[in-house]
N, C-alpha and C positions, 0 to 999 in steps of 0.2 A: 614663434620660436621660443623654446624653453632658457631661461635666465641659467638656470644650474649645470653645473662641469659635468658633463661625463667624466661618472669612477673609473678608473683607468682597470682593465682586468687583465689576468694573471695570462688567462687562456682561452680557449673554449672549452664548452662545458661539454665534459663525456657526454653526457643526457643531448644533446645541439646535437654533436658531432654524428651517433647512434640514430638520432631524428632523421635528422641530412641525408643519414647513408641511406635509412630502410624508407622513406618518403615516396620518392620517387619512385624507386621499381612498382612496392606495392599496389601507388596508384593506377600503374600502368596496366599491372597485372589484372588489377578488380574493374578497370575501364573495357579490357579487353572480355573480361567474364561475363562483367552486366549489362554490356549494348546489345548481346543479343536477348537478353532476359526481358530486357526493356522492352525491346522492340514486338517480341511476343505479347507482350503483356498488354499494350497500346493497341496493335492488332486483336487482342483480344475483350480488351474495352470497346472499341467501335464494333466487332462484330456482333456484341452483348446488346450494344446499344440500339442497333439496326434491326438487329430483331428482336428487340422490344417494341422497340418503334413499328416496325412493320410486320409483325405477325400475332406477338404477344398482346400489345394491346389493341387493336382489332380483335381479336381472336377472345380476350376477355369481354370485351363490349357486347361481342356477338354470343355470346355463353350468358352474359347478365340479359341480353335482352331475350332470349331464347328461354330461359329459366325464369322471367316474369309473364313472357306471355303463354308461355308452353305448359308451364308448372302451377307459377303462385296464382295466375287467374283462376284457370280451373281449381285449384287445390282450396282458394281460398272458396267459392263458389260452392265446391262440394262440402266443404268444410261451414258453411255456413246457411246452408240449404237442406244439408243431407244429415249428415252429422251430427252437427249439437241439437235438431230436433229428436234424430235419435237417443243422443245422448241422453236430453232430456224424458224423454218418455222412457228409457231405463231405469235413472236415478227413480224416476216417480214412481215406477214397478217397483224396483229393489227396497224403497222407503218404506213403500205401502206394506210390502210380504216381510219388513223387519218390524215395522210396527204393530202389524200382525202376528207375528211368532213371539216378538216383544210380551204383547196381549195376554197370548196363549201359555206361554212363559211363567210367565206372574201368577195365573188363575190357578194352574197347576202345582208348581211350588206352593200359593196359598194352602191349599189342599194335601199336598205332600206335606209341610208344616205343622197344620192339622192333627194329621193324622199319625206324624213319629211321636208331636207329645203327648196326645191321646194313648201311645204304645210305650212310649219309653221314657218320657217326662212326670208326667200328673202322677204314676202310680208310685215312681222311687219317690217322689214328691213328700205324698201323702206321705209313704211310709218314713222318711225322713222326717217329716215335721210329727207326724203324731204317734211315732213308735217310739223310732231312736234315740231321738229328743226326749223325749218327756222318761225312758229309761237312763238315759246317761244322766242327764239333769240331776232328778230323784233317787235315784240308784245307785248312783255311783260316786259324780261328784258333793251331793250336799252332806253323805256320809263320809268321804273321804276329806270334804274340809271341815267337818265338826271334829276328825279325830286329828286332823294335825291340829289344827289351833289348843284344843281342849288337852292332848296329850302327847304327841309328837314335839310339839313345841317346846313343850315343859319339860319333858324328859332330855330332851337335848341340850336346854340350856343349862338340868341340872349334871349334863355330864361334862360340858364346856368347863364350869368352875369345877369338877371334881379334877379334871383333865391337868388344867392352868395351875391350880392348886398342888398338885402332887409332881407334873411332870414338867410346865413350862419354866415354873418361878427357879427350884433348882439347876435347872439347866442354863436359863441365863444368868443365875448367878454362877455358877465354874464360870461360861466362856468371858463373862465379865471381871472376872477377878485370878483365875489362873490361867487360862490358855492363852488370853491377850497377850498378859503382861511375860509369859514365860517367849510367846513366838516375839514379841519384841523387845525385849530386852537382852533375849538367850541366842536370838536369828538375824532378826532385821538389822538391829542395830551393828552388831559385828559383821556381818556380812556388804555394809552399807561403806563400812571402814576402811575393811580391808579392796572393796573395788576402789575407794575416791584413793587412798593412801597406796596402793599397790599395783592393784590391777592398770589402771588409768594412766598413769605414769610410765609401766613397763609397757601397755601397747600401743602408746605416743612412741616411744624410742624404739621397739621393733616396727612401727610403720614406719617410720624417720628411715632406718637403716634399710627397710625394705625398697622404700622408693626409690633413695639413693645407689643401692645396690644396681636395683630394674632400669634405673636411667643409664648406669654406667655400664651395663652390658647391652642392651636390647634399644636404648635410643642416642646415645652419644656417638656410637660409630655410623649408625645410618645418615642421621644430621652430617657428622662430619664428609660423610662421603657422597651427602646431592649438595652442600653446598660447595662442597673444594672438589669435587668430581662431574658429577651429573649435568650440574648449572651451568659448570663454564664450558662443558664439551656441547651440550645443546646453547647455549647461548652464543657462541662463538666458532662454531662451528655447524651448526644447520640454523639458528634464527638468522643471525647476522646475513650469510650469504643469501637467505631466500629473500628476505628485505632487500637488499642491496639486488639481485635479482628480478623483484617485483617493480623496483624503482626505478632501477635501471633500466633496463628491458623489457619485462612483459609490460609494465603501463603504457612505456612510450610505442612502444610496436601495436598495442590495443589500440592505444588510442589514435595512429595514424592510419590503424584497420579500420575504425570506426568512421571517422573524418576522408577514405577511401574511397569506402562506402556510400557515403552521403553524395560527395565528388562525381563518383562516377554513375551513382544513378540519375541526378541533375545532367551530367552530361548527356549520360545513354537520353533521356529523356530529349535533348533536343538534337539529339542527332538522329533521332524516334522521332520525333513532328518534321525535322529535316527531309530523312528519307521521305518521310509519306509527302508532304508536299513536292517532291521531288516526282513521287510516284504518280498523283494527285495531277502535278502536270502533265507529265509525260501522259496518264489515261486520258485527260480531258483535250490535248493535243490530236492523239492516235484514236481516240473511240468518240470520245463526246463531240468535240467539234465538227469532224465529219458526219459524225449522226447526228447532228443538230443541222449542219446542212443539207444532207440527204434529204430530213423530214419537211425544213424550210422549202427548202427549191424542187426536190424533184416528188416526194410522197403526198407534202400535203395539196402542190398540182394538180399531183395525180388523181388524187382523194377527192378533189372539188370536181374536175371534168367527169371522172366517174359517177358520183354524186348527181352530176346536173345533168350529164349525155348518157348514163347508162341505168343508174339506178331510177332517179327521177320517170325517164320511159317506160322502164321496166314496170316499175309502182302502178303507174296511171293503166296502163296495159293490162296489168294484172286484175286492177280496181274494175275498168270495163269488162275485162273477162270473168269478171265474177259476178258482176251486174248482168251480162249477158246471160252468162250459168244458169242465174238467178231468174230471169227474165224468160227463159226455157225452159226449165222445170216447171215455172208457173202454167205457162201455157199446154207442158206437156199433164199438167195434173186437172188440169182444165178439159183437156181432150178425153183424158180419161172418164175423168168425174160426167162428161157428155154421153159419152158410149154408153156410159152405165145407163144412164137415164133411157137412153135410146132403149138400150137392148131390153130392158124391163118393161117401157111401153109397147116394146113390141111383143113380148111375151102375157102381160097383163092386159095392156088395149088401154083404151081412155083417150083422151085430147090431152092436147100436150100443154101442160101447166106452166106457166113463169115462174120456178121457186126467187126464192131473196137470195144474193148477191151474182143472178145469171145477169148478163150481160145481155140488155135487150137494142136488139139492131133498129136501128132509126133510118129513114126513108130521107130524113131529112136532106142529109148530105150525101154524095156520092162517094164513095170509097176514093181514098184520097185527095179527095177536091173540097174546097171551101166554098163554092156556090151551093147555093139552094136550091134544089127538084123543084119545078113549078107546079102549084095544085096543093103542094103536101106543108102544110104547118113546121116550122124547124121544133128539132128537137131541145131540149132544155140541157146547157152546156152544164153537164153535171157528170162529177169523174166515177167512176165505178168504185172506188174504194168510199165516197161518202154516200152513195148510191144502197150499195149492199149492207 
């Protein structure tokens, strides 16, 4: 139990009261929206689930095992049989006819190479090195630099000082001694005067009066009219109320949408496992239980007597009737294979032979009795199939 007073308060809070009102319905509202949503949604998780379960993977297992033994055995078999020996006896073809054209390649270009400087190399060569050379050399540059050095030279440097002498020395004496001293004494300096003394001074005071001027027309009424107009009509009149709006209202109604939400899909959620359990019963009541004792008591009975009194007979029945089958065509191809022999010794002639696996008739025993003919040696108990 907490030690400290409850602060005594004034009222309830707008923000409470606004909670309180819109709480309720909403939940009611988003409870009634989402149970069916839910319910779908759950119904459709298990039915995702089921056939996952029962068709998807089976149905992958059978795909993977189908595409190992269908696919990658052969594939890889061929692939490693067929294939890369072919592969291999291509590359060594392809190798062979690029190392050969490679070869052939080379020998050729040698010979092309050859043959362009034999045509177009050696003879500009030649004439380059022992024509044009040795005229330009001789003929042109050792003449042309014996006469610059020897007189080009000279003549020049003796027009430089003629030059210097007549034209530069005067000339930088005026700009040295009167045009200096005329542009700054007669220009610079007075004009240097009149900007710090005049100029400077006058367009400090007409910028001064211009700004002053530009403020008091073009930014003093505008200031005056967002800060004593604009501010307090937007500030007091659309910020204020949409805060006081946001705060009041839209948060608390969000937020009791959002906490609704949450609410009722928790709910819808067990009234979703409710129903199906519900469902879940009622199925395994009305379908599973009876069919569970149908199959207990009265199918799998039936299942076993049929098994034992109808199949079971039928089986052996069928097993001797095919052993019989079996045991008739033998005889019948025996009869056959008899005739034959007949009919051909009767058309050919001869004594009639014992071939290997005839059955030879023994005196021994009487046709169906196990005593012994008297007089006659019994015959040796030996079965015709190790016989023949």
């Amino acid at each position: 139990m907490s030690m400290e007073k409850p602060q005594p308060t004034a009222g309830p809070e707008p923000e409470g009261c606004l909670t309180a009102f819109v709480r309720i319905p909403v939940r009611i509202v988003v409870l009634v929206l989402v149970v069916p949503v839910r319910m779908v949604w759950d119904v459709l998780v298990v039915a995702g689930r089921f056939v996952h379960r029962t068709v998807l993977r089976p149905a992958g297992r059978a795909l993977g095992w189908l595409f190992h033994h269908a696919v990658g055995v052969p594939g890889a078999w061929l692939y490693r049989h067929v294939l890369t020996p072919v592969g291999h006896a291509l590359a060594w073809f392809f190798t062979g006819v690029a190392l050969a054209f490679e070869w052939l390649a080379g020998r050729i270009g040698l010979v092309l190479g050859w043959l362009l400087r034999a045509v177009f190399v050696w003879p500009w060569a030649a004439l380059w090195e022992y024509v044009v050379v040795p005229v330009a050399r001789y003929g042109i540059a050792v003449p042309a630099v014996w006469l610059y050095r020897n007189v080009l030279s000279r003549l020049g440097t003796g027009l430089a000082l003629v030059f210097a002498l007549l034209v530069v020395t005067p000339v930088a004496g005026l700009w040295s001694h009167v045009v200096v001293p005329v542009v700054r004494y007669g220009i610079v300096v007075p004009a240097a005067w009149v900007y710090r003394a005049v100029l400077t001074p006058l367009g400090h005071a007409l910028t001064i009066g211009a700004v002053w001027l530009g403020r008091a027309l073009f930014v003093w009424p505008w200031v005056g009219l967002w800060r004593y107009g604009v501010v307090p009509v937007v500030r007091y009149g659309i910020a204020v109320p949409a805060v006081w709006l946001y705060r009041r209202v839209l948060a608390p109604v969000g937020r009791e949408l959002r906490d609704a939400l949450l609410v009722g899909w928790r709910i819808a959620g067990y009234v979703s496992r409710a129903v199906g359990r519900v469902l879940t019963w009622l199925a395994w009541n009305l379908v599973g239980r009876p069919a569970t004792w149908f199959y207990k008591w009265v199918a799998l009975p039936v299942g076993h007597w049929v098994r034992d009194h109808v199949w079971a007979p039928a089986r052996a029945a069928a097993v001797e009737a095919g052993r019989a089958a079996r045991g008739a065509l033998a005889s019948a191809r025996d009869a056959v294979r008899q005739a034959r022999r007949d009919a051909w010794r009767a058309l050919v002639g001869g004594p009639r032979a014992a071939e290997a696996g005839e059955p030879v008739v023994s005196r021994a025993r009487t046709l169906g009795s196990t005593t012994a003919v008297p007089g006659v040696a019994p015959a040796p108990e030996i079965s015709l199939r190790k016989r023949g």
